[in-house]
KOLPA-624233 format. One line per field, with one value per residue (C-alpha): x, y negated, z negated. Coordinates in Angstrom, 3 decimals, padded with zeros to 6 digits. Last residue first. Example, Ala and Ser with C-alpha at 12.3 -4.5 7.8 and 13.67 -1.06 7.14 Angstrom:
KOLPA-624233
east (013.670, 012.300)
north (001.060, 004.500)
up (-007.140, -007.800)
This chain:
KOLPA-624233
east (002.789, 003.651, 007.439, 010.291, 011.310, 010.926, 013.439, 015.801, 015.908, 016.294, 019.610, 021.042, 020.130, 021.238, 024.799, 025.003, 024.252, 027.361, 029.747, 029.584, 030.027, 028.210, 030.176, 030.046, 027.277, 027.348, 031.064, 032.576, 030.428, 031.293, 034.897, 035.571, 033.805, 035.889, 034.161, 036.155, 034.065, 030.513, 028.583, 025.333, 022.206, 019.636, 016.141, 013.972, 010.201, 008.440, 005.424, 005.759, 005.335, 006.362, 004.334, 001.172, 001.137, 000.751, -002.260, -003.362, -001.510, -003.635, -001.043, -001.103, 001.369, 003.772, 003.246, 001.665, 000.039, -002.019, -005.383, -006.680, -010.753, -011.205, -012.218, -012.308, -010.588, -009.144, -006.223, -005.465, -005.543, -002.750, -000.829, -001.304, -000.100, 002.293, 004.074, 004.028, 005.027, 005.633, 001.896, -000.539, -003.353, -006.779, -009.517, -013.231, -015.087, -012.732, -008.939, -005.471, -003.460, -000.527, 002.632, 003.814, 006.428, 010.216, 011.910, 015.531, 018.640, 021.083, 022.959, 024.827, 028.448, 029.565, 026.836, 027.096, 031.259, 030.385, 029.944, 031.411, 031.094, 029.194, 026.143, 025.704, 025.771, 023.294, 021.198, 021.231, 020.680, 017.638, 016.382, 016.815, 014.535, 012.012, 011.836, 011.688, 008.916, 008.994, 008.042, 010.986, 012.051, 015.811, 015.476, 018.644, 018.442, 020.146, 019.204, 021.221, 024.657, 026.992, 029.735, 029.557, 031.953, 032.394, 028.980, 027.480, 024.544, 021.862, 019.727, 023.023, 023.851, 020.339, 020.440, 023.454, 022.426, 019.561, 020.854, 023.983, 026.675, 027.586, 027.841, 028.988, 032.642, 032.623, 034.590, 032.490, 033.179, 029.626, 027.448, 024.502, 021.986, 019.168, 015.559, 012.467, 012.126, 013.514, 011.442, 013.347, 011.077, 011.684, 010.364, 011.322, 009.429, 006.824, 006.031, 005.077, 001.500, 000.766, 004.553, 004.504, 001.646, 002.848, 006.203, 004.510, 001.747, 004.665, 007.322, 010.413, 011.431, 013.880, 013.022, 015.111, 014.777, 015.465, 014.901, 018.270, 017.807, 014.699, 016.466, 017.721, 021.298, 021.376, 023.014, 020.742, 017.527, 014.518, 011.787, 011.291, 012.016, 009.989, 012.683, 012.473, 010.360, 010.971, 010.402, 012.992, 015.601, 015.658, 017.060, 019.721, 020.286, 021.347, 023.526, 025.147, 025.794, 027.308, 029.866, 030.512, 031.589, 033.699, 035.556, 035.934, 038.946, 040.564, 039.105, 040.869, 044.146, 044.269, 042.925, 045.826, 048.405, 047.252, 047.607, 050.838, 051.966, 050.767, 053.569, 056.282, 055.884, 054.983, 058.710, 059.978, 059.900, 061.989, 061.079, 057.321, 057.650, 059.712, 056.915, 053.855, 055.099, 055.661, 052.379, 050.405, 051.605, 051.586, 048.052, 046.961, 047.337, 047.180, 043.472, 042.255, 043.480, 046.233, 045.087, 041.957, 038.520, 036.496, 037.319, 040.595, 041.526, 040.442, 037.582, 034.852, 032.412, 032.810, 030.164, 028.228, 027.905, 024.137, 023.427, 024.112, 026.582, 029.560, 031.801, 034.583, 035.804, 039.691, 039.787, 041.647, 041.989, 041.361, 041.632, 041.188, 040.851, 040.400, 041.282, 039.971, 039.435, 041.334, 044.248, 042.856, 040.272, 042.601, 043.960, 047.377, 049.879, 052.830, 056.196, 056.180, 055.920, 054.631, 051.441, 051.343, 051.263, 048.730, 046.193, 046.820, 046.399, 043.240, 041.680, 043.457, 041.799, 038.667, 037.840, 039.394, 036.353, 033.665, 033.128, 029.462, 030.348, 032.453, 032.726, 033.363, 036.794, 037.691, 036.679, 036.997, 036.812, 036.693, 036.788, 035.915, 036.910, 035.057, 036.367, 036.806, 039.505, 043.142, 042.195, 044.279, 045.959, 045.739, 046.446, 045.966, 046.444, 046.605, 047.090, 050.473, 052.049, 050.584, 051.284, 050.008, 050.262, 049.081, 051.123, 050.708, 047.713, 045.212, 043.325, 039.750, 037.865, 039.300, 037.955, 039.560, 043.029, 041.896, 041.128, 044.322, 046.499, 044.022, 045.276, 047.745, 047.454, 043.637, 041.154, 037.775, 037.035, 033.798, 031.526, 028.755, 030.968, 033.731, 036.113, 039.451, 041.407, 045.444, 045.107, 041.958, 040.886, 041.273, 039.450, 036.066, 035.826, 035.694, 033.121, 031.211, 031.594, 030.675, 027.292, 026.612, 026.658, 025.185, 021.771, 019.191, 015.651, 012.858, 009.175, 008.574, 011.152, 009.372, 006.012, 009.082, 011.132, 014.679, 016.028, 018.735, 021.533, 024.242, 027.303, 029.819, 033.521, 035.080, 036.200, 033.637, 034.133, 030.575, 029.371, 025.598, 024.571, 020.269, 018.764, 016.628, 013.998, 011.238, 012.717, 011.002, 013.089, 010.836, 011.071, 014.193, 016.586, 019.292, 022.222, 025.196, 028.224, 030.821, 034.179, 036.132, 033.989, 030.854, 028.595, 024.880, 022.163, 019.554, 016.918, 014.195, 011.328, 014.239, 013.601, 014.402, 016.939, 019.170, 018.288, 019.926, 023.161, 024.022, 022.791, 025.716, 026.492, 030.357, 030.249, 033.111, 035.967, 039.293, 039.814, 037.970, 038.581, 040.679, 037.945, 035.490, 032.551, 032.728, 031.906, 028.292, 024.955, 023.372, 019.885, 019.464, 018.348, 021.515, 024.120, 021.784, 021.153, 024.583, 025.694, 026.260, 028.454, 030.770, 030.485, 032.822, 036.509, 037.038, 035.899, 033.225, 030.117, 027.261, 024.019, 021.737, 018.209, 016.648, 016.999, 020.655, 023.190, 026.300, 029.059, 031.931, 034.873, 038.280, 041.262, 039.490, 041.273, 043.198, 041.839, 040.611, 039.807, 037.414, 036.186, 035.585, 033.349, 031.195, 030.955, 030.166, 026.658, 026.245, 026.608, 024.272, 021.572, 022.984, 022.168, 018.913, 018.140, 018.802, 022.156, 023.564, 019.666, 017.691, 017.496, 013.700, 013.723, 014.351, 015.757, 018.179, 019.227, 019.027, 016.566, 015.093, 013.725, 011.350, 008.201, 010.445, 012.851, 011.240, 008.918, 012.118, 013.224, 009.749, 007.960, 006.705, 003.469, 001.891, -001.642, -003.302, -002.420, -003.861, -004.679, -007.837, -007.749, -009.008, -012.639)
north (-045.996, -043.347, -044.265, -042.544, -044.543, -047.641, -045.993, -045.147, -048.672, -049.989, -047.915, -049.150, -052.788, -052.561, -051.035, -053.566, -056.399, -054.739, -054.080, -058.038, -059.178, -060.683, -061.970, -058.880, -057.071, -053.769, -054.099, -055.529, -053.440, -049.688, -051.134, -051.624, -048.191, -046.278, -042.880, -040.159, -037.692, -039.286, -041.309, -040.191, -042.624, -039.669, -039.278, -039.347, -037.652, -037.549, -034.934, -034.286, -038.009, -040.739, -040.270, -038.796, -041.863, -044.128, -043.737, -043.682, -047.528, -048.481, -048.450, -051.802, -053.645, -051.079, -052.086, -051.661, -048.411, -047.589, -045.898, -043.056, -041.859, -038.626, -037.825, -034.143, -031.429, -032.594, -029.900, -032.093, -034.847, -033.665, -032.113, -035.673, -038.034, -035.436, -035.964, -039.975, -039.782, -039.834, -038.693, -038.376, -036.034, -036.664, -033.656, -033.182, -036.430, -036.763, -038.310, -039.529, -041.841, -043.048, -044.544, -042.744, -043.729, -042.666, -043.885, -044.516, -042.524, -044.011, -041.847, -039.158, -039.897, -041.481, -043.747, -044.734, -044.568, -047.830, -050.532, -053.780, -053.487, -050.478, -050.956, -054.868, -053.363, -050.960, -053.507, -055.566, -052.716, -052.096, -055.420, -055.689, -052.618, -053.931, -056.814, -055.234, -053.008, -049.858, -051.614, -051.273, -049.033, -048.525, -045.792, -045.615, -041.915, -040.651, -043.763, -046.169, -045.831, -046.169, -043.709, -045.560, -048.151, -051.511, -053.585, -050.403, -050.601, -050.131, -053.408, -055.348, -054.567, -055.599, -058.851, -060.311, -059.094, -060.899, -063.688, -064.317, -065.955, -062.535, -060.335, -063.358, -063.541, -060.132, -061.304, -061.554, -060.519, -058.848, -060.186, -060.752, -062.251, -060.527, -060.745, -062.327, -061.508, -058.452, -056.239, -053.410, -050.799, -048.089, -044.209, -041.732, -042.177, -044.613, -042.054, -044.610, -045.436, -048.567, -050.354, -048.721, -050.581, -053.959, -053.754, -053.605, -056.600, -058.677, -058.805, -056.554, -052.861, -051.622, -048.048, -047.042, -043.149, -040.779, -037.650, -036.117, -037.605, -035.366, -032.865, -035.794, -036.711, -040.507, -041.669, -040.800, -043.072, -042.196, -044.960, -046.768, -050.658, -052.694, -055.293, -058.311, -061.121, -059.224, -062.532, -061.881, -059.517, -063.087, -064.802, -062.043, -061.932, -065.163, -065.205, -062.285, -064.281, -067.160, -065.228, -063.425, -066.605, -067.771, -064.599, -064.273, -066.303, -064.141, -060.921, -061.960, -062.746, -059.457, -057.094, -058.754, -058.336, -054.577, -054.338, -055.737, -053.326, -050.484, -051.296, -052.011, -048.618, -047.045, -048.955, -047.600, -044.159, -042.150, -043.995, -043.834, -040.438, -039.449, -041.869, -040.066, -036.621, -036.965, -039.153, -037.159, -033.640, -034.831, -036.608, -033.921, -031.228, -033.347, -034.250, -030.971, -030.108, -027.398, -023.609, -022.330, -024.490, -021.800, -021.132, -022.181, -024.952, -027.258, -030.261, -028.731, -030.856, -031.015, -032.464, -031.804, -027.701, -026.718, -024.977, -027.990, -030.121, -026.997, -025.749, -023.971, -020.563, -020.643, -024.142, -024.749, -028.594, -029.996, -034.427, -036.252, -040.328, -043.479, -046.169, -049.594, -051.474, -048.957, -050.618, -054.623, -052.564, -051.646, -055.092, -055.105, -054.703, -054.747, -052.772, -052.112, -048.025, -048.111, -050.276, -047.987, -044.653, -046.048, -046.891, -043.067, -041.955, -042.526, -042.748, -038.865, -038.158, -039.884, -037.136, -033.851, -034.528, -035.041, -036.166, -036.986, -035.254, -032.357, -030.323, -026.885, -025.084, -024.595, -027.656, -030.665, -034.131, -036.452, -039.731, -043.321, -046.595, -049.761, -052.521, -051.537, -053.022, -051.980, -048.619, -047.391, -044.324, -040.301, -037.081, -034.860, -031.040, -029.356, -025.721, -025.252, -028.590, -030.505, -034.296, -036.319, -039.638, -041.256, -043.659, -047.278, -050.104, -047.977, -049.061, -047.810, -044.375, -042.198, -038.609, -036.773, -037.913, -037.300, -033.852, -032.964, -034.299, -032.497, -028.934, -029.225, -026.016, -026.484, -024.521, -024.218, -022.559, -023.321, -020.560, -021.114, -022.001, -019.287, -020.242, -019.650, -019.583, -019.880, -022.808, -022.983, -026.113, -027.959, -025.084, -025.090, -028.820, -028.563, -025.813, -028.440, -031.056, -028.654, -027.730, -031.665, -032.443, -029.730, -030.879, -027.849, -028.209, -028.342, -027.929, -026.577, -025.438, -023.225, -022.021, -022.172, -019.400, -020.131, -017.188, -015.158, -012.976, -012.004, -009.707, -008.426, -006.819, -003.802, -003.744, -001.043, 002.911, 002.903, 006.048, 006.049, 005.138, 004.944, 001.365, 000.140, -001.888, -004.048, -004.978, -008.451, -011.593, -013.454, -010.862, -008.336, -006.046, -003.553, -002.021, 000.431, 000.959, 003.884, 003.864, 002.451, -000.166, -002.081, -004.075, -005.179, -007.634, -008.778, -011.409, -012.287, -015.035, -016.655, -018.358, -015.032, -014.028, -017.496, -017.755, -014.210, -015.172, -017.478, -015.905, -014.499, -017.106, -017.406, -019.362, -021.234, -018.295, -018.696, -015.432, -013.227, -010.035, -010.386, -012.805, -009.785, -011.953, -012.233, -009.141, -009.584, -008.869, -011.943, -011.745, -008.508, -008.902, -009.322, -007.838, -005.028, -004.187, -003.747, -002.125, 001.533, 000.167, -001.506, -005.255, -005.400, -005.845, -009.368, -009.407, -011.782, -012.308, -015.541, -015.258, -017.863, -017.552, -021.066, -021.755, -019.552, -020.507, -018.703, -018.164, -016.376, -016.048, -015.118, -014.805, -011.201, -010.502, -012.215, -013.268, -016.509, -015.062, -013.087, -015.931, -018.082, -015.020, -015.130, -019.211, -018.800, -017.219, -019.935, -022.688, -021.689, -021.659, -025.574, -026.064, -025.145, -026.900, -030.505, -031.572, -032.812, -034.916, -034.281, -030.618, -030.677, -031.241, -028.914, -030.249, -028.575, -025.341, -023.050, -025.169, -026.298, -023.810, -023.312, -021.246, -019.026, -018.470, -017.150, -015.151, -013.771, -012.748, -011.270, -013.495, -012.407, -013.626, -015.141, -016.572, -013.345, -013.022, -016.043, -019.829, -020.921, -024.420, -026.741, -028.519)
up (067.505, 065.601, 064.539, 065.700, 068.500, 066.620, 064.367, 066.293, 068.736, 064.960, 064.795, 067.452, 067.228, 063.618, 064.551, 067.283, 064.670, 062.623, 064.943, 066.547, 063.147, 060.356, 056.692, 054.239, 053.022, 055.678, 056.860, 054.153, 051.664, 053.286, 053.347, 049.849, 048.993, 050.637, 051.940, 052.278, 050.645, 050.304, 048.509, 046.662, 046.006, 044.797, 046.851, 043.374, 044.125, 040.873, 040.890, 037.101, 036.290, 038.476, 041.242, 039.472, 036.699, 039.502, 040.962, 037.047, 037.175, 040.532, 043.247, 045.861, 043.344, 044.589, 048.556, 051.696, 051.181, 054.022, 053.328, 055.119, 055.039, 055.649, 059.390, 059.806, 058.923, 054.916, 056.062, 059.221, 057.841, 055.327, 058.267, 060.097, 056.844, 055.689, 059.566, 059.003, 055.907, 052.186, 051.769, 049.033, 049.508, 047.863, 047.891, 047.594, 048.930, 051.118, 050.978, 052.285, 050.853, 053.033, 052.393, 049.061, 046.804, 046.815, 044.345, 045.140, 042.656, 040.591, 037.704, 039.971, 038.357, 041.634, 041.145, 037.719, 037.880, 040.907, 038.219, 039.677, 043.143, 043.767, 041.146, 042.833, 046.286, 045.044, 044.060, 046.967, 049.208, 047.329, 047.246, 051.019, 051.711, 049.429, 051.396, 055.228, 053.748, 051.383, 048.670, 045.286, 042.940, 041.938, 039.661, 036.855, 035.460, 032.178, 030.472, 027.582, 028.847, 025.971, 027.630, 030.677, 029.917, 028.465, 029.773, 030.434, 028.027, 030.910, 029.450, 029.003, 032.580, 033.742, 031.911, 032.869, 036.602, 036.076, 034.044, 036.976, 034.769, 033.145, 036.298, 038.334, 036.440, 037.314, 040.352, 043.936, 046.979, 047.480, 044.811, 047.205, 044.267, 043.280, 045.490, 043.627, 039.722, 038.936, 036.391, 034.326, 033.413, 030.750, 030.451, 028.132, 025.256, 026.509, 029.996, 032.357, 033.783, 032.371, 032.681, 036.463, 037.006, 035.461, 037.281, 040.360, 039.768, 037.552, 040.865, 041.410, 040.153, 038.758, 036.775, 034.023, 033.113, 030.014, 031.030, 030.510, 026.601, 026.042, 023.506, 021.395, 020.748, 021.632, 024.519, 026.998, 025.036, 023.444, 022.507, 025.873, 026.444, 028.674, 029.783, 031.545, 029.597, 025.958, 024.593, 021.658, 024.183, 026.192, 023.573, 022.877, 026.524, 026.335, 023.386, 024.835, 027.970, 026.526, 024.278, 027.680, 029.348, 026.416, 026.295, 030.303, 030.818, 027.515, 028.790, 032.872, 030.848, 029.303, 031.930, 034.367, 031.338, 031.219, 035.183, 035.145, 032.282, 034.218, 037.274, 035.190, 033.998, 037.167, 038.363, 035.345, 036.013, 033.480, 030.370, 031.436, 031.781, 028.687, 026.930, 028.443, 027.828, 023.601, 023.305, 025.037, 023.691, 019.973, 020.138, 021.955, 019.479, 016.487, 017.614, 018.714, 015.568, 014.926, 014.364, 012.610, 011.835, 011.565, 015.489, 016.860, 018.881, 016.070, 016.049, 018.064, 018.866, 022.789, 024.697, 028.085, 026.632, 028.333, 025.009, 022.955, 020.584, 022.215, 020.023, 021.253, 020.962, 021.363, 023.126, 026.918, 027.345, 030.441, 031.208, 034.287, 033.559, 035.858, 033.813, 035.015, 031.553, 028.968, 028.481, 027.983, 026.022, 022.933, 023.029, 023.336, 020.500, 021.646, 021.691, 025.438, 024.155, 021.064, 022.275, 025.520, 022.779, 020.585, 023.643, 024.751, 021.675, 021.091, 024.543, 024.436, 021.196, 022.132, 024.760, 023.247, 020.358, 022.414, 026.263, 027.707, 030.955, 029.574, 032.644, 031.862, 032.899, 029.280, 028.234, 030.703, 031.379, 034.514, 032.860, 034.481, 032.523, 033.647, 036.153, 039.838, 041.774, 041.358, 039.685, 036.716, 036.997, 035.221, 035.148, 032.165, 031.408, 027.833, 027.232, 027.775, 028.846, 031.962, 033.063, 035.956, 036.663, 039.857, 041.756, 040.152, 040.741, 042.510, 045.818, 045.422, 046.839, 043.671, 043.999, 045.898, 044.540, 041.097, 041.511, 043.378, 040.511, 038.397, 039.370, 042.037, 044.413, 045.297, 047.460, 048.845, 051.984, 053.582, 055.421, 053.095, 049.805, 049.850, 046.546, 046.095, 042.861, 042.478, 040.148, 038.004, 036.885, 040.635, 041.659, 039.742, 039.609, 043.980, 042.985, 040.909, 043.672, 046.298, 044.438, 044.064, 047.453, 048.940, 047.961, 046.821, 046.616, 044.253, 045.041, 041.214, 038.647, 036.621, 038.622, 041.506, 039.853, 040.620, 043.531, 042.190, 043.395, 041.668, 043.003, 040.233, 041.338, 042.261, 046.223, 048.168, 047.646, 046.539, 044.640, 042.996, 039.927, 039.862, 040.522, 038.091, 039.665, 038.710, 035.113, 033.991, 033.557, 036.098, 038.166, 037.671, 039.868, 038.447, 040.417, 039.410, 041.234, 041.604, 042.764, 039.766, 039.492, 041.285, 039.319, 041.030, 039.964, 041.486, 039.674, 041.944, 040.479, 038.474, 035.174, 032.877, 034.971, 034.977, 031.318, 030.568, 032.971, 030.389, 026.818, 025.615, 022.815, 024.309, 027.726, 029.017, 027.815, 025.830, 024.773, 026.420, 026.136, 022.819, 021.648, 021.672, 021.113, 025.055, 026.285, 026.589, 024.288, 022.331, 023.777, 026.049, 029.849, 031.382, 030.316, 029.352, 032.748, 033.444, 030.388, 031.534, 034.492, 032.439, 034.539, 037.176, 037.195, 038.865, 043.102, 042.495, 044.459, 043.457, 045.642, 045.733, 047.499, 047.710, 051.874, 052.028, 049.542, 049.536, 047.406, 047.633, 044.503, 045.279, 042.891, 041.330, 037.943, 035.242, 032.411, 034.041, 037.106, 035.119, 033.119, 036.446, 037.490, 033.995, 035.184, 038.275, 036.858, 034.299, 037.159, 039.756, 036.813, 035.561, 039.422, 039.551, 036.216, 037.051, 035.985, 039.609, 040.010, 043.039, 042.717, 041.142, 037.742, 035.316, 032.036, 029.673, 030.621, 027.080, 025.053, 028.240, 029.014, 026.229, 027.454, 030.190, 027.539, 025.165, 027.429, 028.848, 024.718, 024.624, 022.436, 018.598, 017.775, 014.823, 014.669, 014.858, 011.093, 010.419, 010.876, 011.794, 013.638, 011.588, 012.314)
């Protein structure tokens, strides 16, 4: 029977209810705070983002944010929103100051719908302008005006405060991790010289731009001091790394991280391999230049053009709008090639210094060639019996509006793999099966990568084989038993990510799946539990005896088990590493040869444990 179709069939949404139904149209996924672009952040982000504009144009050098349990508040000291408009701002589709390009002119945001999606999805929406000694205050729910707040004076410092709590019938149990809001400040002020931001008590500041990015975030020797060049609206700084292998970009549009590149992106790769051919007069292999760059690029557009809402990729091709002004293209390409050659000229130890590394990349591809001829032929044959890979139908580097789900689960021995394989999502949802433990690469050259099947295998099956650019999923889920073996899998795999393809981690790709321990259940209700402590709160909410089962391993899940902890309900605890951390010396010392540290470190640590466990 068809569904009758009729005047009642139509209906107009509220522009909240709009957003609300179809979130991710404006914030791409939700999720639940364990991935950097899960929704709660991309919210935190659209609010800094008005403030950044006001620095930009010239008012309020200090931004404060704090973050207290879900409840994020945003304060700028720039010139406050007209006081008339404040409720408008932010509650009326296409309404803001930035379609005035003399305002604005080379704003992050430009559709005025921003701070819009971060009141529609927030269960408390407060917002409050202060200028020329009056203010004007406005609260929402879930997009909805609860409060409007009559003018009064206030003889305060002008400016915009924003606070918001994410709706949780949106977003679900999510939480915040620290980690990823201090590396998008840290972005914030390396873009914008002069700024300071107030994270919960911390201060952050930069006085070198890029320079300053890249040294915080390299953790591997480099081959030659890093360069770093700046001319109008252009900055770049960049080195090659002495130890890890694939190309790592930190790009930018206008203060907005570009993670998946665009137009600015492969104009600088571009020119950049041009301009080292013209330079030493060869012509090297395009790759034997790129292997081991570590890239920070921002370019300032006139209206860009973003290929979606949450702006991860440049498409605009001029700096001006309808196609005005020089290209992107011409614009670097002259800038680039111009600088780099003065500098290079100028400081010829750096220069001597990146041609060793590009005759290095040169003679390790030409070893490699037959090795990697080998390996493709192998994975080919494998590919035909489909023995390790259960492919899914959308993948993170094609342009579809379920790429940021896209997830590759690892996971070891037929019964595990085979449950998650009959419970996964088929469109967004691979598994990669391991037999037995992988190989301790620590040490190793990448020689092992491609001689290794698994690991040949694996990388072939992520796409990463040149750079992360190709990467086939959004999310790579390590997911093994939570016993002494699974344990030892997992640090085996992440040792294997570190050493030869460490941009995935540091770009917030890998993450653990965390899988319950405990079922717990009456005739009424099952609980699932990730612990100890959920194990007695969920007994105690059963009240009684309900019967308790121990999981002792993946295989142990039924597939429709299974469905629930990798669906909706997915808990992901994310592999990050941390400031200062060297990567070298965190595998020496945990997969290196043993030492006297190391078996008192486990000794410690298991004396923890033990004491921690319900005995």
């Amino acid at each position: 029977m068809s569904a009758n179709y009729s005047e009642d069939s139509i209906r107009t949404l509220e522009w909240n209810e709009h957003i609300r139904l179809r979130p991710g149209m404006y914030i791409g996924k939700l999720g639940d705070g364990s991935s950097p672009d899960d929704g709660i952040y991309v919210l935190i982000k659209e609010v800094i983002d008005n403030s950044i504009d006001e620095f930009v144009m010239g008012f309020g050098k200090t931004i404060e944010i704090s973050i207290d349990d879900k409840q994020v508040t945003v304060r700028d000291y720039g010139r406050g929103i007209p006081l008339g408009k404040v409720i408008d701002c932010v509650s009326k589709i296409n309404t803001g100051a930035k379609y005035d390009s003399k305002v604005f002119k080379k704003s992050v945001g430009l559709n005025g719908v921003g701070t819009k999606a971060v009141n529609a999805l927030s269960s408390y929406f407060a917002i409050q302008s202060i200028r020329e000694g009056r203010s004007k205050k406005a609260v929402f729910e879930s997009g909805k005006l609860v409060d409007d707040v009559p003018e009064k004076d206030n003889t305060g410092r002008k400016g915009t405060i924003v606070t918001f709590v994410p709706d949780e019938e949106i977003f679900g149990k999510y939480r915040y991790i620290d980690d990823y809001i201090e590396k998008l400040l840290w972005n914030y002020v390396f873009l914008n010289r002069g700024l300071t931001i107030n994270f919960n008590g911390m201060k952050l500041h930069a006085e070198n731009g890029l320079l300053d990015l890249l040294n915080r975030n390299i953790d591997t020797p480099i081959c030659y001091p890093i360069i770093h060049l700046q001319e109008d609206d252009l900055e770049f700084a960049f080195t090659h790394s002495a130890t890890q292998y694939s190309e790592e970009y930190f790009s930018f549009v206008n203060g907005q991280h570009t993670t998946q590149g665009g137009t600015h992106q492969n104009a600088f790769r571009e020119t950049l391999t041009k301009t080292i051919r013209d330079f030493y007069k060869k012509d090297f292999d395009s790759n034997d230049i790129k292997t081991s760059i570590i890239v920070a690029l921002s370019i300032k557009v006139q209206e860009p053009v973003f290929e979606s809402q949450t702006k991860t990729k440049l498409g605009s091709l001029n700096l001006e709008p309808q196609g005005k002004g020089p290209s992107i293209r011409n614009y670097i390409a002259d800038i680039l090639k111009r600088r780099l050659d003065n500098y290079l000229h100028m400081n010829p130890d750096t220069a001597e210094a990146l041609l060793r590394k590009i005759l290095q990349s040169e003679k390790e591809r030409k070893d490699m060639a037959s090795i990697k001829k080998l390996a493709k032929e192998r994975v080919k044959k494998a590919s035909l019996h489909n023995k390790k890979l259960r492919d899914c139908r959308i993948h993170y580097n094609e342009n579809h509006e379920r790429r940021l789900e896209t997830t590759l689960f690892i996971t070891e021995g037929d019964s595990a793999s085979g449950s998650i394989t009959k419970a996964r999502d088929v469109n967004t949802q691979a598994v990669f099966s391991l037999k037995g433990k992988p190989l301790n690469c620590y040490g190793l050259t990448k020689k092992i990568v491609y001689e290794n099947e698994e690991f040949n295998l694996l990388q072939a099956a992520l796409n990463i084989e040149e750079s992360l650019e190709d990467l086939r999923y959004n999310n790579v889920v390590i997911a093994t038993d939570a016993d002494v073996d699974g344990m030892h899998i997992r640090l085996l795999l992440i040792t294997f990510f570190l050493q030869f393809f460490p941009d995935l981690v540091r770009n917030g790709h890998l993450y653990i799946l965390q899988t319950p321990l405990f079922r717990v259940r009456n005739k009424q209700k099952t609980i699932y539990c990730y612990s100890e402590q959920e194990k007695r709160d969920a007994v105690e909410e059963l009240n009684g005896k309900p019967e308790i089962t121990r999981f002792k391993g993946l295989g142990e899940i039924s597939p429709d088990e299974f469905g629930a902890f990798i669906g909706t309900s997915i808990r992901l605890d994310p592999v990050l590493l941390k400031k200062d951390l060297i990567i070298k010396d965190m595998l020496e010392f945990y997969m290196g040869k043993n030492t006297p540290d190391r078996q008192n470190f486990i000794i410690d640590n298991l004396r923890v444990e033990l004491d921690a466990v319900e005995v």
